[in-house]
N, C-alpha and C positions, 0 to 999 in steps of 0.2 A: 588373478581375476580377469584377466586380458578375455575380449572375446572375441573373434573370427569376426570378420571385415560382415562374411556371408552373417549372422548371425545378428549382428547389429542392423544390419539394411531387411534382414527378414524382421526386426521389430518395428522398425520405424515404419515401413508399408503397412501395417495392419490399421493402420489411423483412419480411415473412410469415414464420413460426414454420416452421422445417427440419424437429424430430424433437420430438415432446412425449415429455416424459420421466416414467417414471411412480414416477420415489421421490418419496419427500415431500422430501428434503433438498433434491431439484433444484429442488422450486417452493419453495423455502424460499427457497434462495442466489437465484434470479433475481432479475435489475432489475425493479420493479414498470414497469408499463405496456410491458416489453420482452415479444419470445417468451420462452416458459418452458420451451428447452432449454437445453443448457449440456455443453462441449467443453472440451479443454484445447488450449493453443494447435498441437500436435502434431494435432490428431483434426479443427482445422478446416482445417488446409493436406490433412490427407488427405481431409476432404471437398470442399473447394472448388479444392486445386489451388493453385501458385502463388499471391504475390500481382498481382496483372494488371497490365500496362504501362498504368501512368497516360494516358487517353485526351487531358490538357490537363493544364497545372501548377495541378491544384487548390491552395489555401490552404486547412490545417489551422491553424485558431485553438487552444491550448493553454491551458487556464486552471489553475496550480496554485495551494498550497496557502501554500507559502513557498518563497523560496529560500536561506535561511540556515539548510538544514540539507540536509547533506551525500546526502537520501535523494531528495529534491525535484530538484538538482542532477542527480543523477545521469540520474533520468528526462527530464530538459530535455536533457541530454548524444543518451539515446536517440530524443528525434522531430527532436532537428535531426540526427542520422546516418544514421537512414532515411530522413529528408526527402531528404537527398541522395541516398544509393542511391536513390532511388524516382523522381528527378524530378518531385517536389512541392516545394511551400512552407510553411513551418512558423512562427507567431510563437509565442513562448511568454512568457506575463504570469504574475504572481502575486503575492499581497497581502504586506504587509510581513512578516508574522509570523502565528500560527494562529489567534491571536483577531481578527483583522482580519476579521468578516465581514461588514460592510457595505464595507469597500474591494475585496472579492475581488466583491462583488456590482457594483459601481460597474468596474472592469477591466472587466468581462463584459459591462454592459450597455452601454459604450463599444469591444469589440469587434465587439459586436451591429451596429452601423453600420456597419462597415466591409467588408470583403470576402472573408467568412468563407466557405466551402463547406462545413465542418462542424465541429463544438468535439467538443473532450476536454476535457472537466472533472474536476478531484479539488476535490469541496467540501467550506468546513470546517465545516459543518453537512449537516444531512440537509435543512435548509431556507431555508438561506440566500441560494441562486442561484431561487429558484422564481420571482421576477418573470419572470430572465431565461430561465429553461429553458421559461416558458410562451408565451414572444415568440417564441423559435425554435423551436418547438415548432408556434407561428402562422404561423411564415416556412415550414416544412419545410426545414428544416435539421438534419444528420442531429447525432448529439448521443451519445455515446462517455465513459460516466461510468467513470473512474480512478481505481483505487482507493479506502480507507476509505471516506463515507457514499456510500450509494447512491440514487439519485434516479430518477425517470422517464425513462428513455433508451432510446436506441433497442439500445443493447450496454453491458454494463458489464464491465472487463477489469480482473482484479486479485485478489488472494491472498483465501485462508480465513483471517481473520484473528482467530476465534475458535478455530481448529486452532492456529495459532500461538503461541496461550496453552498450548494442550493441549500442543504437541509442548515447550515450554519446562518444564513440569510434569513431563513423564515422563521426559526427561532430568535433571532433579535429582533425582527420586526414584531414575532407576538408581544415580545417582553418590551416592547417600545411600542405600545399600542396608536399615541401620540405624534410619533416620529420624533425623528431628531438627528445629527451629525453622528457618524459613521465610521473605522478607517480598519482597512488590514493591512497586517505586514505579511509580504507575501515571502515563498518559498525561493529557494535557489535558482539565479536564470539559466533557462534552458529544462528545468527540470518539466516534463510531461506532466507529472501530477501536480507540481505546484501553476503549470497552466492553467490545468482542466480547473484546480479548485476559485485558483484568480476568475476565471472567466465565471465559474459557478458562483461566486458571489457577486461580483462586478452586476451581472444579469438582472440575478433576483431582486437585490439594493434597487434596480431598478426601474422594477417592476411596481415598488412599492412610494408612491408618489411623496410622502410624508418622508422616506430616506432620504438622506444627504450623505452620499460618501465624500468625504472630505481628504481622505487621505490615501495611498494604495503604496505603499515603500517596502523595497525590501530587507529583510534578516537573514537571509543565504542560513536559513534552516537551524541560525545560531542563536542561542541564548541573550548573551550579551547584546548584539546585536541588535536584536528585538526592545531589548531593555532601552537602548537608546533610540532607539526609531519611533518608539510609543513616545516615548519623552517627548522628543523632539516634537510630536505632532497633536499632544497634549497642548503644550507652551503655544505650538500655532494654532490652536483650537483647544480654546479650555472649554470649550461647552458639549466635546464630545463627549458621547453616554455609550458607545459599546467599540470591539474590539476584534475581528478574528484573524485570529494567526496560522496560517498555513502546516501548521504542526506542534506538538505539544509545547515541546523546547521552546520555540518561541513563543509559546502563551504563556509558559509560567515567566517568561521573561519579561511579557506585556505587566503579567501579573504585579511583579516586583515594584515595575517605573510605576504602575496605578498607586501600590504603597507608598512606595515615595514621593509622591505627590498630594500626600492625605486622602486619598480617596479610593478607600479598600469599599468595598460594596455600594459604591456610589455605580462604575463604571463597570459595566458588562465585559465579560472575558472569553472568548470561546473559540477553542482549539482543537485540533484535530488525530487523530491516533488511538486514543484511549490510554493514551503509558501509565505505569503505577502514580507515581509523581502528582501527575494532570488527578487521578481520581483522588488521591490524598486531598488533593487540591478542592478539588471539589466539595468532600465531604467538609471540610474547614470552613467551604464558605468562599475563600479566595477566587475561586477561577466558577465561570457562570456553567461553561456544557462546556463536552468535546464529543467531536462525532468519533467512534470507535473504530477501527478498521479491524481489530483481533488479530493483530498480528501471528500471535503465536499458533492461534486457530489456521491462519493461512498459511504459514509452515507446515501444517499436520499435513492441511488437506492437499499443498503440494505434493507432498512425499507420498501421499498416497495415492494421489493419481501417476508419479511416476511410475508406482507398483501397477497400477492396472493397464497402464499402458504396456510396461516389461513381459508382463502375464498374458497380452497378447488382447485388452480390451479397446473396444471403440467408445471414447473418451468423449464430450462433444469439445467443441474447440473453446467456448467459453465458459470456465467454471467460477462462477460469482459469489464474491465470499461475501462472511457476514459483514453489516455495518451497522451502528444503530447511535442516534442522539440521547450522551449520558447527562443527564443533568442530575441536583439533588434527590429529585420525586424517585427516578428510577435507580441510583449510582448499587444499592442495596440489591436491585433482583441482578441484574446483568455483573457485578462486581461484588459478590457477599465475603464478607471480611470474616477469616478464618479464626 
């Protein structure tokens, strides 16, 4: 499946900027070194049309993030199910766990040799793949950065992940009409998305004068973790009333310490991902919202703008996947139990 150095560098030049967009937000959110437009996955199938019958069974290299957590998983679920609707090939690696980023660099650059036609990458830094993104970058090989940190690529596909702080903010404030004490456990440090969503709720809290964020601790994206961080900040504030967790795993973790402390539907819980777990949760009552990011949906829709990029199409540089606030009212349309 090897292909000519000339063949590779004729794919990746075909990338040229669609629509220059002229908010500031839009050259805000783009991949640096990509075009600086930006679609949501709806607005590029009405501009480009179907996704095109695969002209050879390219191979999509996948490089995640971890796979022992249910969000990662999910996305690995959607390039190996497009890869088959599509009649492509898909391998998908990923480092042990989120602080692994010299292993996740090491996966990548032992992809790098092998018979790649273009990478999806979710890195766990903003800098931690750059030996390898600069090789293929050398090879012309088209390169499809996923999700959280965003790097030099030729498209980057994946959620507002500073919105998703916001949209977890104003859904505790509705449901806290009153106000009242506050706290989240935040994501892994250094992680770009658990920035963007800390600063996303940090902001919105306040904005709203009647919030009191009383607490902001990390769970390094872990269960247990979280279990004990909520604890902890319970006991120094019993008079907190809500909770959001920078990622499922830590919400259902929030979840737990709320049990253990008698006080299951007393205490607002609200996480972020959409994982199965988080919406079991939900429908039980346990856990308040999580905002969704459809992982597995943003696996398809990577794999399938690798293909349009391979096929020789102009991509815009930001393609924005779905995201939506699951609470109980809605958990049945967005999430319908089989």
């Amino acid at each position: 499946m090897q292909r000519s150095m000339l063949t590779r560098l004729s794919t990746a030049l075909i990338i040229p900027a669609m629509v220059l967009l002229s908010s500031a937000a839009a050259a805000q959110d783009a991949t640096p070194g990509a075009a600086t437009d930006r679609a949501t996955t709806a607005e590029v199938e009405k501009m480009l049309g179907p996704v095109p019958t695969a002209s050879q069974p390219w191979k999509i290299c996948a490089i995640e993030k971890t796979l022992i957590n249910e969000h990662w998983q999910q996305m690995k679920q959607g390039y190996e199910d497009a890869a088959a609707k599509y009649g492509v090939q898909v391998e998908v690696q990923a480092s042990k766990d989120e602080s692994d980023l010299t292993g996740q660099l090491a996966i990548a650059e032992a992809m790098l040799q092998g018979d790649c036609d273009a990478f999806a990458v979710s890195p766990l830094s903003s800098s931690n793949l750059q030996p390898f993104l600069d090789r293929a970058s050398e090879a012309g090989v088209p390169i499809i950065n996923v999700d959280d940190a965003k790097v030099d690529a030729d498209v980057f596909v994946g959620g507002d992940h500073r919105q998703m702080g916001v949209m977890a903010a104003e859904y505790i404030a509705e449901q806290l009409p009153d106000g009242g004490q506050v706290a989240q456990i935040e994501g892994q440090a250094g992680s770009p998305a658990a920035q963007q969503r800390i600063d996303g709720f940090k902001t919105t809290v306040g904005e709203h004068a009647n919030l009191q964020l009383v607490a902001s601790q990390p769970g390094d994206w872990d269960r247990l973790k979280a279990l004990d961080a909520a604890a902890n900040i319970m006991r120094a504030n019993p008079d907190v009333k809500a909770f959001y967790a920078n990622n499922d795993t830590m919400a259902l973790g929030v979840v737990e310490a709320v049990s253990n402390a008698g006080k299951p539907g007393e205490i607002i819980v609200v996480g972020t991902d959409g994982v199965p777990d988080a919406i079991k949760s939900i429908r039980d009552g346990s856990m308040s919202a999580t905002v969704a990011a459809f992982p597995y949906v943003m696996g398809q829709t990577a794999l399938e703008v690798a293909i349009r990029l391979l096929e020789g199409q102009d991509v815009p540089g930001t393609v924005v996947s779905q995201q939506e606030l699951i609470t109980p009212e809605n958990v049945d349309e967005y999430f319908p139990e089989s």
